[in-house]
DOBA-448991 format. One record per residue: residue number from 1; z, y, x of N, C-alpha, C in turn; residue in three letters. Coordinates in nm, 4 decimals, decimal comma. Each point is the difference from the previous one (the first is absolute). Layout:
N
NODE; num; npz; npy; npx; capz; capy; capx; cpz; cpy; cpx; residuo
NODE; NUM; Z; Y; X; Z; Y; X; Z; Y; X; ALA
...
! end
This chain:
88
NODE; num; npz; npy; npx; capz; capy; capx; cpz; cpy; cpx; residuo
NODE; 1; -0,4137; -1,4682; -15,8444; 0,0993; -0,0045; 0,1055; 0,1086; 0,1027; -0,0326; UNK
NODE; 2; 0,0936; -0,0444; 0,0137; 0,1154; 0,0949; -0,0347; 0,0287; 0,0738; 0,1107; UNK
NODE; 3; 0,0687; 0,0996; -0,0171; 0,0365; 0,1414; 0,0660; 0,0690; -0,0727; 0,1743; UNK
NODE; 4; 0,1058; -0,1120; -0,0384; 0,0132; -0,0422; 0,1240; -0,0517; -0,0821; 0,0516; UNK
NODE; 5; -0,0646; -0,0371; -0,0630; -0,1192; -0,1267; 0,0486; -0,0978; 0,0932; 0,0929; UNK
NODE; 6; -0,0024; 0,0872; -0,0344; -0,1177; 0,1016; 0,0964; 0,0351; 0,0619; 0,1023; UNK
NODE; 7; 0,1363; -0,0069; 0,0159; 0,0906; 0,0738; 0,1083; -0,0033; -0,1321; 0,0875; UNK
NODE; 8; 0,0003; -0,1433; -0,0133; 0,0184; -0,0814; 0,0595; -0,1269; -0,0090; 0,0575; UNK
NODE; 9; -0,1108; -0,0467; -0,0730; -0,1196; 0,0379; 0,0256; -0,0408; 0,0837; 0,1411; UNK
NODE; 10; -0,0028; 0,1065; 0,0339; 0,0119; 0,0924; 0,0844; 0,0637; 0,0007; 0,0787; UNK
NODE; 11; 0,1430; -0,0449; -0,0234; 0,0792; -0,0570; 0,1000; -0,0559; -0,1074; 0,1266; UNK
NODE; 12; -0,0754; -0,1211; -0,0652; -0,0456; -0,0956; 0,0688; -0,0931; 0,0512; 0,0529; UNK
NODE; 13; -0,1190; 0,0673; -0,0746; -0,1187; 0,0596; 0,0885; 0,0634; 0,1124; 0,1287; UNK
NODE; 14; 0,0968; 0,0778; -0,0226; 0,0466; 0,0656; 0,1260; 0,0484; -0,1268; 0,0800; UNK
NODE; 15; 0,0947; -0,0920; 0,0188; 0,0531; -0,0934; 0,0435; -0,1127; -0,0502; 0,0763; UNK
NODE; 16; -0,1081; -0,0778; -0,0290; -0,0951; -0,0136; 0,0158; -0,0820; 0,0893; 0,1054; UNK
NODE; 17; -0,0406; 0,0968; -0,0073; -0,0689; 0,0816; 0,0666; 0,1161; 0,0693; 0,1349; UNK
NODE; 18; 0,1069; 0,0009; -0,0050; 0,0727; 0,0917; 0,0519; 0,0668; -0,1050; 0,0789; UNK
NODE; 19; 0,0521; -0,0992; -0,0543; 0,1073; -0,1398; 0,0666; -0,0863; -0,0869; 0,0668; UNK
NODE; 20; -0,0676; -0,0411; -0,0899; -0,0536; -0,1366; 0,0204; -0,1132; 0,0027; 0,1087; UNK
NODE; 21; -0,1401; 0,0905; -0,0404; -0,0574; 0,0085; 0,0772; -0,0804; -0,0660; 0,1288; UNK
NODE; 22; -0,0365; -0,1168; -0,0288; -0,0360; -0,1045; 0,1111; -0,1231; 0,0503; 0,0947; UNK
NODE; 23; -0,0513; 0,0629; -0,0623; -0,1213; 0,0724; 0,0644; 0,0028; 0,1065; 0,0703; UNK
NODE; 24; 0,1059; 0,0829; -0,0391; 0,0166; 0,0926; 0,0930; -0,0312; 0,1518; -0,0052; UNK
NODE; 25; -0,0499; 0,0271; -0,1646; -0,0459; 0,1095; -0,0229; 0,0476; 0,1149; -0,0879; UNK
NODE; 26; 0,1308; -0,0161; -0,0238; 0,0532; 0,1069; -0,0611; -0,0039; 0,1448; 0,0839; UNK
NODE; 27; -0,0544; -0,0382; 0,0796; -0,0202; 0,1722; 0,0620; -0,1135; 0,0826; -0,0573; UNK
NODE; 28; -0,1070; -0,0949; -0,0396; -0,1178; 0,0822; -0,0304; -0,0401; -0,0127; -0,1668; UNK
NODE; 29; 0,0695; 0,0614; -0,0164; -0,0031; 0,0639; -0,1751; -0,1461; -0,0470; -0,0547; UNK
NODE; 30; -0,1154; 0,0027; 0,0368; -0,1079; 0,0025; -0,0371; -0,0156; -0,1120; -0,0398; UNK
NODE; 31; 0,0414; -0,1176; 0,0316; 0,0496; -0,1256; -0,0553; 0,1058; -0,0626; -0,0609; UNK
NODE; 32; 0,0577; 0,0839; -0,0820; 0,1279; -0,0210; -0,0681; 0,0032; -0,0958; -0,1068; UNK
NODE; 33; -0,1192; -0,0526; -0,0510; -0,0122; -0,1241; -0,0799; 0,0039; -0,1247; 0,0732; UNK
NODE; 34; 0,0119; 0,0058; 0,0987; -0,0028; -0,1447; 0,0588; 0,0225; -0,1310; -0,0078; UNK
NODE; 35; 0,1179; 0,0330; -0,0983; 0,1143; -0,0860; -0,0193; 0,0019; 0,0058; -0,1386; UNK
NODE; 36; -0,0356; 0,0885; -0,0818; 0,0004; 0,0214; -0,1005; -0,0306; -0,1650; -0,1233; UNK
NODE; 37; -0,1340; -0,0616; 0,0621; -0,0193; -0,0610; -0,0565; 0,0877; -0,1523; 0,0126; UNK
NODE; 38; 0,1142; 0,0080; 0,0510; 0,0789; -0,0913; 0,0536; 0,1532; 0,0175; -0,1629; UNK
NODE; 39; -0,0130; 0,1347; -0,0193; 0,1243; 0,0908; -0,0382; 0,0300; -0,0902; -0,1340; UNK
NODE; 40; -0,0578; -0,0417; -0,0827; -0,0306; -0,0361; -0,1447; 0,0855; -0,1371; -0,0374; UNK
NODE; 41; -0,0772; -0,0660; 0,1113; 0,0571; -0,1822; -0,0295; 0,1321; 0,0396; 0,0530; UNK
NODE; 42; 0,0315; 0,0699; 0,1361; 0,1646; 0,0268; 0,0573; 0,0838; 0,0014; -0,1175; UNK
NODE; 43; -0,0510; 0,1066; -0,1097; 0,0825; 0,0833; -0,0649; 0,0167; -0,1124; -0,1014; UNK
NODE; 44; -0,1146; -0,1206; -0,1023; -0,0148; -0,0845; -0,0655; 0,1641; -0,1108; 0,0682; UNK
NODE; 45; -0,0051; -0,0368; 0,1494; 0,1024; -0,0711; 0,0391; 0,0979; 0,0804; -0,0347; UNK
NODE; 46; -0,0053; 0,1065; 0,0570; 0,1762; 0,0210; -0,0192; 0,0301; 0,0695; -0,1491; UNK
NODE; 47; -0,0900; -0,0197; -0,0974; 0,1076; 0,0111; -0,1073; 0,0209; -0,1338; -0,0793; UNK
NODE; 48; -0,1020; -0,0858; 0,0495; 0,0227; -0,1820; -0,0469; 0,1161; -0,0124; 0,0645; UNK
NODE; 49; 0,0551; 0,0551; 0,0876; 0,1413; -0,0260; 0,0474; -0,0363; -0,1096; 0,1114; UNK
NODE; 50; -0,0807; 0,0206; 0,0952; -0,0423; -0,0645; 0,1532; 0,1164; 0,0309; 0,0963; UNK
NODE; 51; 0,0181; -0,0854; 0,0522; 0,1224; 0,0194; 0,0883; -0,0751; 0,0825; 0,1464; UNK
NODE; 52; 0,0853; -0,0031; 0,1399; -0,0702; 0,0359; 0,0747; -0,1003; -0,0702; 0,0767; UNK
NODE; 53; 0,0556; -0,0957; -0,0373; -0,0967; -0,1425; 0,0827; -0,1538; -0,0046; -0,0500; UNK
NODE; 54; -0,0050; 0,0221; -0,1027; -0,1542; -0,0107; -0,0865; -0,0312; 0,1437; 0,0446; UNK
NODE; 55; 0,0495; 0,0930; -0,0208; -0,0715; 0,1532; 0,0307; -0,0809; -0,0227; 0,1098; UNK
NODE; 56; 0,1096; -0,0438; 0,1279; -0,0210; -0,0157; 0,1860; -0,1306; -0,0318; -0,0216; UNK
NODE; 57; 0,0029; -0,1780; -0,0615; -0,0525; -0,0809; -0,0111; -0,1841; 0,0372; 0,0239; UNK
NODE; 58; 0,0193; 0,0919; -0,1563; -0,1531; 0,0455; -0,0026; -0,0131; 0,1502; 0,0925; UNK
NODE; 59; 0,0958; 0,0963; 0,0274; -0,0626; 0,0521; 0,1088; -0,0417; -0,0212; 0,1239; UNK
NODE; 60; 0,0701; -0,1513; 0,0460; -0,0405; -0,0564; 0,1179; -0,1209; -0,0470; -0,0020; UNK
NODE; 61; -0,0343; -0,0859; -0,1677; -0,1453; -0,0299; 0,0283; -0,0964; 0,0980; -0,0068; UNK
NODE; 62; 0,0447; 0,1066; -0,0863; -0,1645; 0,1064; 0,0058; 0,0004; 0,0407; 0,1565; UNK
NODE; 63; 0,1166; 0,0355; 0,1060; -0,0408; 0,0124; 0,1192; -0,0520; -0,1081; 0,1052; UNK
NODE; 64; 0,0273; -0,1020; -0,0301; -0,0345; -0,1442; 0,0935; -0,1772; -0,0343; -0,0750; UNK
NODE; 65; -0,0001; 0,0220; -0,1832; -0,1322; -0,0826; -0,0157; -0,0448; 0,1266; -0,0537; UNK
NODE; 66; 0,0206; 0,0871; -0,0952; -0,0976; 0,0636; -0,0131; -0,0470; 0,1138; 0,1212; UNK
NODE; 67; 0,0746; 0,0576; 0,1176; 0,0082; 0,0537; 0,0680; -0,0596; -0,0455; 0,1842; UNK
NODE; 68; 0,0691; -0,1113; 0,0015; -0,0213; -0,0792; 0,1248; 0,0787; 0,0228; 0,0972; UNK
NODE; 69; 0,0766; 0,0628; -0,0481; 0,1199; 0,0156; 0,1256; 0,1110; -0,1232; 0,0086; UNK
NODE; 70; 0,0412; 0,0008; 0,1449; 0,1245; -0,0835; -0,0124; 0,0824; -0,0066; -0,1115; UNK
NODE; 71; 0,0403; 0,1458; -0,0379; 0,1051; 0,0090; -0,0905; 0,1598; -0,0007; 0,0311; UNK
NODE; 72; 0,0681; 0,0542; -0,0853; 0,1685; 0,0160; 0,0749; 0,0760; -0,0453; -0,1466; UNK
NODE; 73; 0,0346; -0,1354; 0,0427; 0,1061; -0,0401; -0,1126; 0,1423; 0,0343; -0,0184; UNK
NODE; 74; 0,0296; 0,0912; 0,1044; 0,1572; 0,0969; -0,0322; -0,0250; 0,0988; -0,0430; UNK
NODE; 75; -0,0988; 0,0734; 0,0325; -0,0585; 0,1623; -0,0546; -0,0247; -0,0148; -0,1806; UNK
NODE; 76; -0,0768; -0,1199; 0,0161; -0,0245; 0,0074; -0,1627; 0,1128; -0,0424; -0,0275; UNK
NODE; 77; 0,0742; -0,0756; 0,0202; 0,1506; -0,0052; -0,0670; 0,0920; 0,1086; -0,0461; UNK
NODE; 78; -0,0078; 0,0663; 0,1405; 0,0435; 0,1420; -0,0237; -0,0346; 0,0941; -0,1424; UNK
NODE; 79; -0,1309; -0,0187; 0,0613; -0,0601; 0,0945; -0,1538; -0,0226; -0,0617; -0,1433; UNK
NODE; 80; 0,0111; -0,1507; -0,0211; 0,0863; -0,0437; -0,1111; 0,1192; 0,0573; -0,0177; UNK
NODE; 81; 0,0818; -0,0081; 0,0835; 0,1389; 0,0504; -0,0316; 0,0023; 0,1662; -0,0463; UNK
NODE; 82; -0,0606; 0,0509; 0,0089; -0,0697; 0,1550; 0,0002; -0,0069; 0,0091; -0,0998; UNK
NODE; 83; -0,1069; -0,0472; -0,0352; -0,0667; -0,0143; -0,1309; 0,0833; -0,0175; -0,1390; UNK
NODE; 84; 0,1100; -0,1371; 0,0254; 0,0827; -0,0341; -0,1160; 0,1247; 0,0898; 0,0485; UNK
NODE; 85; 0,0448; 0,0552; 0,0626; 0,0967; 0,1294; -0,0120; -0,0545; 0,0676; -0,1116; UNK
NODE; 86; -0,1659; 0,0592; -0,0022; -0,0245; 0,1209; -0,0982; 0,0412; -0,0654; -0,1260; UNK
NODE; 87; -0,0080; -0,1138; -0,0434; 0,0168; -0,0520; -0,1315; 0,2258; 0,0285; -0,0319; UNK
NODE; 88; 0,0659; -0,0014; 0,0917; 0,1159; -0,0111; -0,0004; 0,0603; 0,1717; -0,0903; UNK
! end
């Protein structure tokens, strides 16, 4: 991984933990991987060059199927759009 590839990297996992957050737990540090295992494939889309629609796409489903929540299809939009800023 290259030097900015790892800055992006980190980028999404903060994004992630700090933005996105569907669960609700960025307050309690003791669980700061939470999301972590979400961080990898994010980062795989957005350097295949995923637009925001595919990012949303799959953060809506890990919160609707892998999660079970309703889910918020503007929030994850949002944080697509988040996300491909860091690449800009």
């Amino acid at each position: 991984m290259t030097e900015k590839e790892k800055i992006l990297y980190r980028a999404i996992d903060e994004i992630l933990w700090k933005d996105w957050d569907p669960i609700g737990l960025n307050d309690i540090e003791e669980v700061r991987d939470e999301y972590q295992g979400y961080t990898s494939h994010i980062f795989s889309l957005t350097i295949q060059g995923a637009d925001k629609i595919k990012i949303a796409k799959y953060l809506y489903e890990i919160e609707t199927v892998n999660m079970g929540m309703n889910g918020n299809k503007i929030h994850c939009e949002q944080i697509a759009e988040k996300i491909l800023k860091q690449v800009e």
